[in-house]
N, C-alpha and C positions, 0 to 999 in steps of 0.2 A: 504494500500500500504506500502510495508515494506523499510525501506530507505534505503539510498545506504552505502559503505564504509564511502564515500565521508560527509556526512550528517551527519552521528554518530560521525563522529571522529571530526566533526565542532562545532557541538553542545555539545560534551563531553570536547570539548577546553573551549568553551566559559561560560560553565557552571562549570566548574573543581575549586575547590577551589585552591589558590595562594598554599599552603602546602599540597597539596594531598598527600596520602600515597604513591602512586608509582612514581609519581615525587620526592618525598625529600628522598627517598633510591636512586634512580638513582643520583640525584645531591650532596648526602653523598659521593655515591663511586666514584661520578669523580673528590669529592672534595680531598678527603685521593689521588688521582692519580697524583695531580695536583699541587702537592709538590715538584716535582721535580725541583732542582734549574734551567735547563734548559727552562723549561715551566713558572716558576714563573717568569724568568727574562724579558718577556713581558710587565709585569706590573712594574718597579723600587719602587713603594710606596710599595706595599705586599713584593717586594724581599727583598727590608733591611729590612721591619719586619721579615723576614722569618731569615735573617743572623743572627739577633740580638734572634729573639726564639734561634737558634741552638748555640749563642755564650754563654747565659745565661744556655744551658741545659747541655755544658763544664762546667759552673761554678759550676751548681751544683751537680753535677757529682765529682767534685773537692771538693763540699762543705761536701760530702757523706762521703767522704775517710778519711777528716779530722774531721768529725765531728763538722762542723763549727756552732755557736753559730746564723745560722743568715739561718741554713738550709729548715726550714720552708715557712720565707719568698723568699729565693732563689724559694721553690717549688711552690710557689703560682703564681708568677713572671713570672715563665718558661708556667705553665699549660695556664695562661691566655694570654699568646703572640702567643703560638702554636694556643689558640681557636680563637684569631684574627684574625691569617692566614686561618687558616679554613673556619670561615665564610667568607672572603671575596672572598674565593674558592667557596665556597656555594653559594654564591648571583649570579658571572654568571655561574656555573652548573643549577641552577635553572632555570634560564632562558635559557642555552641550553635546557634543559631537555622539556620545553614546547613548543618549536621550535621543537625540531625529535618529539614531538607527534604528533604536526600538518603536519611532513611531513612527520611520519608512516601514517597517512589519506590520504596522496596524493596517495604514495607509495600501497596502498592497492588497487585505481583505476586501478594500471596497469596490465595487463593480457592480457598471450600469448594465441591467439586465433588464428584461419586459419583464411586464407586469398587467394582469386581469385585472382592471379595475370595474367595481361592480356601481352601477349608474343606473337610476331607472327601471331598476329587476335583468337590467343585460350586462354583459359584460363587453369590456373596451379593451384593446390590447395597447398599453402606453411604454414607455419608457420609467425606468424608476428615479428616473431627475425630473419626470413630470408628478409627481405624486408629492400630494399637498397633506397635514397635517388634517383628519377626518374621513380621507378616503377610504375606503373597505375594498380590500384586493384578496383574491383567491387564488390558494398556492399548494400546489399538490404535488404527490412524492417528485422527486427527481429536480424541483425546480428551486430558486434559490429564491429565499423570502426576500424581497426589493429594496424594504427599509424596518426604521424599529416599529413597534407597534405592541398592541393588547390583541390576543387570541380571545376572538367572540362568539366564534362556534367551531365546533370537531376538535380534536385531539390526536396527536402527532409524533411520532419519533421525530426529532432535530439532530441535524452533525452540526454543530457549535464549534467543530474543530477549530475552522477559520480566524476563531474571537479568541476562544479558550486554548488553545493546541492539544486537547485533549480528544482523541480519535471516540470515548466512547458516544452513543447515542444518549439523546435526555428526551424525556418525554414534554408539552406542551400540549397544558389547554385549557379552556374556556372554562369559567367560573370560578379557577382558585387562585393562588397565589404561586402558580406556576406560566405565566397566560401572558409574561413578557419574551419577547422576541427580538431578536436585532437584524439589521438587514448585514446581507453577507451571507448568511447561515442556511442552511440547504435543507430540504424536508424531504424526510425520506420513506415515509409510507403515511397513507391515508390524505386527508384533505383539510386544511384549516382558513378559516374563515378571520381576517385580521383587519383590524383598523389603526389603521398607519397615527401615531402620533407624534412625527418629526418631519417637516419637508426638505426635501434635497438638499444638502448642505446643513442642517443642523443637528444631526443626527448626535446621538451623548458619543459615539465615538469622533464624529466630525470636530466637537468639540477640546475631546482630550487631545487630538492629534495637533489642534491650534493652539491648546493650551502647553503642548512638551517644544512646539516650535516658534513658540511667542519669543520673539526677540528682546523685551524688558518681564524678566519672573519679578512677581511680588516678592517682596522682602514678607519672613516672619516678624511676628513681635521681637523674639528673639534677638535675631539678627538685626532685626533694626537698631536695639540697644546695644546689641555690642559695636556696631557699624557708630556709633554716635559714641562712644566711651575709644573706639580706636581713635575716632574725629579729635574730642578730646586729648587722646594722649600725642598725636602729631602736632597738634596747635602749641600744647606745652613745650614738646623739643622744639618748636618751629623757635621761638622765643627765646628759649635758654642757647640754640645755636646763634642764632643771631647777635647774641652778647656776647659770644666769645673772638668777634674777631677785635670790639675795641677791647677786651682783658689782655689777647695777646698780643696789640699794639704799646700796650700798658709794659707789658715783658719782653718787648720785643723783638717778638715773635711774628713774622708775616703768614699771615694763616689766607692761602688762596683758595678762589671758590670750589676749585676740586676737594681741598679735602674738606670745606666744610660743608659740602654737599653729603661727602661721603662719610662724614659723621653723624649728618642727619639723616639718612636712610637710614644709618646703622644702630641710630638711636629709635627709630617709630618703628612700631610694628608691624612691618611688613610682612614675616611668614604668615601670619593668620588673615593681614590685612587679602592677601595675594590669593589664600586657600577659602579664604569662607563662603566666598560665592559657588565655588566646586564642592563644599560640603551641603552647601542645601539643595545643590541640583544635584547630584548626586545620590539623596533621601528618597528623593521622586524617583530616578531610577531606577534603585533596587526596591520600591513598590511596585515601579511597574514590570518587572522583571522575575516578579511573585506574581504576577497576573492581577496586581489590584491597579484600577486607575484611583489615581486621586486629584481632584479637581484643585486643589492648592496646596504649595508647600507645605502652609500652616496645619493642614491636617494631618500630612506626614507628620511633622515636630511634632505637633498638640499630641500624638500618639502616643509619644515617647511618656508625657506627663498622668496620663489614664489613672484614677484610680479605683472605678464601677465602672461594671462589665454589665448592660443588660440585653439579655438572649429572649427573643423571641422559641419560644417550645418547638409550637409545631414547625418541621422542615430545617429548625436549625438545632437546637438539640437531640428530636428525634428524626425518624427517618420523613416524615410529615406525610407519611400514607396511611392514614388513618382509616381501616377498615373497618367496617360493621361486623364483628365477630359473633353474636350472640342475642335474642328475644329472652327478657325476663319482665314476663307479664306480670301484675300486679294478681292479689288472690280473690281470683272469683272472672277472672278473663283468659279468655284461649288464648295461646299462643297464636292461631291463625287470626284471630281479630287484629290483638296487636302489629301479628307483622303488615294484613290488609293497609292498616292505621299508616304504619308507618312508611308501605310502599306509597301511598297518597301523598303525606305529606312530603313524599320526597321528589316526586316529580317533575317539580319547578326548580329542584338544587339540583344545579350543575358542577356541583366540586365533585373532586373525587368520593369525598366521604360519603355525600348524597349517592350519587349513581350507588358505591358501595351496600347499601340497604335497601334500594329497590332489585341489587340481585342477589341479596341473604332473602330476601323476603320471595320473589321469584320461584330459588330454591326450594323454600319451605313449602310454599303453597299449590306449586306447578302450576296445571292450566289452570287453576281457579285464581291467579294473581290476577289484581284490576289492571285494568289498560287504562292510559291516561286519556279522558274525555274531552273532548275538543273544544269546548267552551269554559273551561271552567277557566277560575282565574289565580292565578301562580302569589303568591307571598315571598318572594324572593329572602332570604339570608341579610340580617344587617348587622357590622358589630356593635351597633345600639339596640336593636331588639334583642338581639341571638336567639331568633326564631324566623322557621319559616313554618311554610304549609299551602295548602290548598284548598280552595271555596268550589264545593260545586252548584248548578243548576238548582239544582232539588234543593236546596239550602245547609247541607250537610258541610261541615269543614274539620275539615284538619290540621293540625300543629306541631310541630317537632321543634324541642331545642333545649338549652341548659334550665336545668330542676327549679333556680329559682325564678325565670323568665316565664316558663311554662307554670308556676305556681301562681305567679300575679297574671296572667290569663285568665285562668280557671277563675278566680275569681273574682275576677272583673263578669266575668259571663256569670257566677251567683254559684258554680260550683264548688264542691267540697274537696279538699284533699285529701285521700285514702292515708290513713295511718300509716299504712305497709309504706310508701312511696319510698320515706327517709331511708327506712329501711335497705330497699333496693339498692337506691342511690347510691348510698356508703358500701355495701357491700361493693357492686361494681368499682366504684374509684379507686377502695382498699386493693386492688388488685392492680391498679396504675392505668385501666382503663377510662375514659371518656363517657358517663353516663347522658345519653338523648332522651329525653322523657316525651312521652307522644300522649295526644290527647283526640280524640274524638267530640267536636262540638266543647261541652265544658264538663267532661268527664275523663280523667287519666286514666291511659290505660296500661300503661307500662316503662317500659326502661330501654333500649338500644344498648350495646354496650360496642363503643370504639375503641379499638387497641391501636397500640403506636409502639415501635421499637426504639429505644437509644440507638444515635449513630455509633458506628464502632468506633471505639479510643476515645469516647468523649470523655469518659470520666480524668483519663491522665491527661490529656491534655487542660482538663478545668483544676488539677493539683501544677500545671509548670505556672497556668496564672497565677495561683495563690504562690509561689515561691517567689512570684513575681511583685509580691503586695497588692496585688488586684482581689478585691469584692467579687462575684457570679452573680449577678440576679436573676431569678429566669422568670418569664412573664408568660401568662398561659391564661384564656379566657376559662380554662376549666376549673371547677369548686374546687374549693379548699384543700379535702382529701386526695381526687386524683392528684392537684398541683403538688402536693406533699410527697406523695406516693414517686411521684418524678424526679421531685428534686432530693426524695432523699437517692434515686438509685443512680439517679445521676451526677450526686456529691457538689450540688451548686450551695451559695453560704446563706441565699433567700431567695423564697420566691413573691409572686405578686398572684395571685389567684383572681379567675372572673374577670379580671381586666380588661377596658372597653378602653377605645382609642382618648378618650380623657383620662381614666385615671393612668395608662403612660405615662401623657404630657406632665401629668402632674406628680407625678413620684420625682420625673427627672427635673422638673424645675425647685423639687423640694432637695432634692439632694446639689443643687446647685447654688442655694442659696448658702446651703451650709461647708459652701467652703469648696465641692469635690467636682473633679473632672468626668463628666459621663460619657461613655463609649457607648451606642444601640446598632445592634445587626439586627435587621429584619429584613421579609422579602416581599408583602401584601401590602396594600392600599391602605389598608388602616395600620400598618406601621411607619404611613408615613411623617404624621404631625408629629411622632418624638423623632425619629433622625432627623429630620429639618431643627427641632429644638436640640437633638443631644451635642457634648460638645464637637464627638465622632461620629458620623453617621454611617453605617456603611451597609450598602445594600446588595443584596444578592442579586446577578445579571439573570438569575432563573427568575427571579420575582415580577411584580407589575412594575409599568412603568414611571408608576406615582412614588415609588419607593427609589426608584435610582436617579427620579429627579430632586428628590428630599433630599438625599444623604449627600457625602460632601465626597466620600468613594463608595467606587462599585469594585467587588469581588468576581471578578469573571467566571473563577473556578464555580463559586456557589459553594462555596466550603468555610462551615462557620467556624470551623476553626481558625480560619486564614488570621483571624483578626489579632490573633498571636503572635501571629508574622509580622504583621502590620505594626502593634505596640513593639517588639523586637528592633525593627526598623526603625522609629521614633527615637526609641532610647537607645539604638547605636547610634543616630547620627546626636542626638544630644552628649552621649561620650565621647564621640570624637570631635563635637567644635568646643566641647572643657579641656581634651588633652590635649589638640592643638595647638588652644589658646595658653595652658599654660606653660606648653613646651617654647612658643613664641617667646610671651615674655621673660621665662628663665633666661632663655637661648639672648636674648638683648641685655639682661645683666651681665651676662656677662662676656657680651661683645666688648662692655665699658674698659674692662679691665686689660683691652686690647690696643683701642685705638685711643683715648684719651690719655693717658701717661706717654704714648706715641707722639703728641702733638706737641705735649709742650715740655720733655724732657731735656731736647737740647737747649734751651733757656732756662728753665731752671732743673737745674742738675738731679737733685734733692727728690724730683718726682720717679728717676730712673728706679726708687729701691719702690714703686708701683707695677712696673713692669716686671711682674711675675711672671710669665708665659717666656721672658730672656729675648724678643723678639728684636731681629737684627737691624733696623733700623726703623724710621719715622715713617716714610714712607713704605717700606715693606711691609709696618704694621696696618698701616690703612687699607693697602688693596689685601693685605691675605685678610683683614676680618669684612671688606668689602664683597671680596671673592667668596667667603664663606656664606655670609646674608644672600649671595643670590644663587649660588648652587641647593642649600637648603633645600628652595621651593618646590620644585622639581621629584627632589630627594623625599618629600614629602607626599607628594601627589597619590602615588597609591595608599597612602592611609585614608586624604581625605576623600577622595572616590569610593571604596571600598571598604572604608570604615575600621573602626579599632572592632577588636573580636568582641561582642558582647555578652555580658555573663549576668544571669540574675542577679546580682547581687546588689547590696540597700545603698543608701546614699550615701554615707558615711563611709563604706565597703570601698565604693568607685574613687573619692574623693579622696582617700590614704593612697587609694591605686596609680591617682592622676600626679598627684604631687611626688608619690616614688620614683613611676618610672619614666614620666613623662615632664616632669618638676627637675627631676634632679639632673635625668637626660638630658633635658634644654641646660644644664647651667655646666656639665659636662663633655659635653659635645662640642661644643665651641673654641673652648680650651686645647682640645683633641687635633680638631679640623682646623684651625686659625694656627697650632702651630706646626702643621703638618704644610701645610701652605707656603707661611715663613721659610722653611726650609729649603723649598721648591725652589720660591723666587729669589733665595741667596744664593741660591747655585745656579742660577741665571744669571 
């Protein structure tokens, strides 16, 4: 089987060496583009070295003319401040550069194909760049669905290869929270019935593919503060450089603009300044290279900070095929009444679960099961009623749905509630099933009982969050006991029982006021008003479409465990712009100890016993700790690309971690490499 766009351009991501040949010519030439002082002024750490390059290339330009005695090192000076700016060009080209290859792989999924569009009761044969948001197009095996859309009638095997690079089949269909589509994606038996909700060019992936190629990324919060606190600390050297050329006129000392250029690079934060753009595109990345898109940086990062987890039950903790297992009539009714009852009132439910009870009951009853009668009228499923049913002709109706929805029914209509009901009820849930209580007019007649399976491995994947410091909540419209019943086998720390699309909204805005970061995966229409509120939202690409336009990522796989990956990812790229950053600034203390006793030791003598590193002259000290500030960056690159290794471990854990090895590293390394340099250029 030969793979898709989708799959080669996944696995050529993930296998591609960090310096590939066609990535590091791409990230060359957007680095030489990227000089512009307009564009550099983005970053203020790279912009004054860029003024300070072009102020030193005046000098020696001036040094040219006059033949100055000192032209040499002027040229060394000037080459090695330009190669600074470059690499730090280099570092996020590079990491653009591996972001458009993964979204030239998206970008190759898409193709314009015909499409049935249905007009009128006929069908049209169009283009699928003619298809407008509303349309209803019919798409049957062999043909490739034209754009995104909601499945509004039949049920479908899907190859999602193209999106997912996962070769298996997924089922799609009408009425549940399986019923989202994307165009791209091929149907491979039966026929389904879609209403396009993206026209040509807006599509959620049209949009990720302009969101990984957008030529200015949002800054996170994050980033923004530290980008403002580097600002800060360049302004401060910018000043304290500045005073030292009348101090060593004072000593007389001629301090020219090469070296006090090249003190002032060597003083501002450029490792980090040059890398941090490369670590937060990079986050995005390796998101999207776990198969999640995420619509902004900020949600990557904000990931890393998570501390409640709320899990949507059905389809993300269990398997969300909820079958109709079992008739338990109340005492004093057939079993055949109730299942009649409850084939009625299923008629109109088009979920799985529905269909699932009109063919246990089918089973039960043979020929004698009801045929759905042509006039009657449907009571469709809402998660504000959580009931549905059926009204006929004759005045007769029926109801299915949770115990205590169907209880304030009953008596509204003046009927009584059988003793036994409780009864039922709890028994079925105590066993982690799903109790549907059916009613006949305003008399209950029984019980439904829906089984569901834990996905496999959920359990240990719900103990790496808790090593992680993560909460589990799991949200489940079902009573009290079955939610119990679930979340104790499923080992979550709490659940939410009965829950209707308000009390969501409202648990997570209560847990927000009090301080805490909320993550929500869901994949239905009614989970979409808390991912639009959580502070995560992240929607399943099996789900509806109201749900992947809430959330701020989509999960391609459809795997609720991803979001592990996803916090993973977070909190690597938040360890790697702390060790970084602290490796930067060590790495600048102690440049100090390089180049400033360098400067003014031949004037005054007395500073030489400062030069601890023994380095052979004034000038050799400035370009080797010159030369070392901009080799660094480079040398750096695949950390902040690829991130430090990330390990559960608590905050206090990371932070003893960042200051040993990455603290002590930066004040170490410098010492190493500066006088390793030195010795180069004395035997030159």
């Amino acid at each position: 089987m030969n793979d898709t766009p989708m799959q080669t351009g996944r696995r050529a991501a993930r296998r591609a060496s960090l310096f590939e040949k066609s990535l590091v010519k791409a990230a060359g030439r957007q680095a030489v583009l990227m000089l512009k002082p307009w564009v550099m002024a983005r970053n203020p750490v790279m912009f004054v070295t860029e003024v300070g390059a072009a102020l030193t290339t005046l000098a020696l330009a001036q040094e040219a003319l006059h033949r100055g005695k000192d032209l040499g090192y002027t040229l060394a000076v000037t080459i090695i401040l330009w190669l600074t700016v470059l690499f730090g060009n280099f570092a996020e080209s590079l990491a653009e550069a591996r972001g458009k290859a993964q979204a030239d792989a998206l970008k190759r999924t898409r193709s314009y194909s015909p499409a049935r569009r249905v007009k009128g009761g006929q069908t049209e044969s169009v283009g699928s760049d003619e298809l407008q948001a509303g349309d209803e197009v019919l798409v049957t095996a062999g043909e490739i669905i034209p754009g995104d859309g909601e499945v509004i009638e039949g049920a479908a095997s899907v190859d999602e290869s193209a999106i997912t690079g996962e070769s298996a089949p997924v089922v799609r269909e009408a009425g549940g929270d399986r019923s989202g589509v994307t165009g791209g994606t091929r149907v491979l038996s039966d026929q389904l019935r879609i209403c396009i909700t993206a026209s040509a060019g807006e599509s959620f992936l049209d949009r990720m593919i302009a969101l990984v190629e957008g030529a200015v990324r949002q800054k996170t919060p994050n980033e923004l503060a530290l980008t403002v606190t580097l600002a800060g600390l360049t302004l401060a050297f910018l000043m304290v450089t500045g005073t030292l050329w009348p101090i060593g006129r004072y000593f007389g000392v001629e301090l020219p603009i090469a070296t006090l250029t090249a003190l002032l690079v060597c003083l501002i934060p450029t490792t980090i300044g040059a890398l941090l753009a490369a670590i937060g595109l990079a986050g995005m990345d390796r998101a999207l290279a776990a198969n999640v898109l995420a619509k902004s940086g900020k949600a990557v990062e904000l990931a890393g900070d998570i501390d409640t987890l709320l899990l949507d039950k059905t389809g993300t903790i269990t398997m969300g095929d909820r079958q109709a297992s079992a008739f338990h009539p109340l005492p004093g009714v057939r079993k055949e009444r109730l299942a009649e009852a409850a084939v009625c009132s299923s008629f109109g439910d088009q979920t799985p679960e529905g269909r699932s009870i009109v063919q246990l009951g089918k089973e039960l009853l043979g020929k004698a099961a009801p045929a759905e009668p042509p006039q009657a009228t449907v009571l469709r499923f809402t998660a504000q009623t959580r009931l549905s049913g059926l009204d006929l002709p004759d005045g007769r109706t029926y109801r299915k749905g949770a115990s205590d929805a169907m209880a304030n029914y009953v008596r509204k209509l003046g009927g009584q509630i059988p003793a036994a009901t409780q009864g039922v009820v709890e028994q079925v849930a105590r066993q982690g099933s799903t109790p549907i209580v059916v009613a006949e007019g305003n008399t209950l007649l029984g019980v439904v009982a829906l089984s569901d399976v834990l996905k496999p491995g959920i359990r240990d994947r719900f103990e790496r969050l808790r090593a992680m410091g993560l909460r589990v909540v799991m949200v489940t419209g079902d009573n009290p006991l079955t939610a119990a019943a679930i979340a104790k086998e499923a080992g979550v720390d709490d659940y939410i029982a009965e829950a209707t699309p308000e009390d969501k909204l409202a648990y997570i805005r209560k847990e927000q006021r009090a301080g805490r970061l909320i993550a929500m995966m869901g994949d239905g229409t009614n989970d979409a008003p808390a991912l639009a509120q959580a502070d995560i939202g992240v929607a399943m690409n099996s789900g509806t479409q109201a749900a992947k336009e809430a959330g701020n990522m989509v999960d391609l796989d459809s795997d609720p465990t991803k979001l592990i990956e996803v916090i993973e990812i977070g909190k690597q790229l938040l360890m790697t712009r702390g060790a970084l950053t602290t490796f930067s600034i060590a790495n600048d203390a102690a440049k100090y100890f390089a180049i400033i006793p360098a400067m003014f030791m031949l004037a005054v003598p007395q500073l030489a016993i400062l030069n601890i590193m023994r380095l052979a002259t004034p000038q050799s000290a400035i370009l080797s700790a010159l030369i070392f500030n901009a080799i660094i960056i480079p040398l750096l690159i695949p950390i902040a690309i690829k991130g430090v290794k990330y390990r559960p471990l608590g905050a206090d854990s990371i932070l003893r971690r960042n200051l040993l090895v990455y603290g002590l590293g930066g004040v170490i390394a410098p010492f190493i490499g500066i006088k390793l340099i030195d010795l180069g250029l004395s035997l030159l």
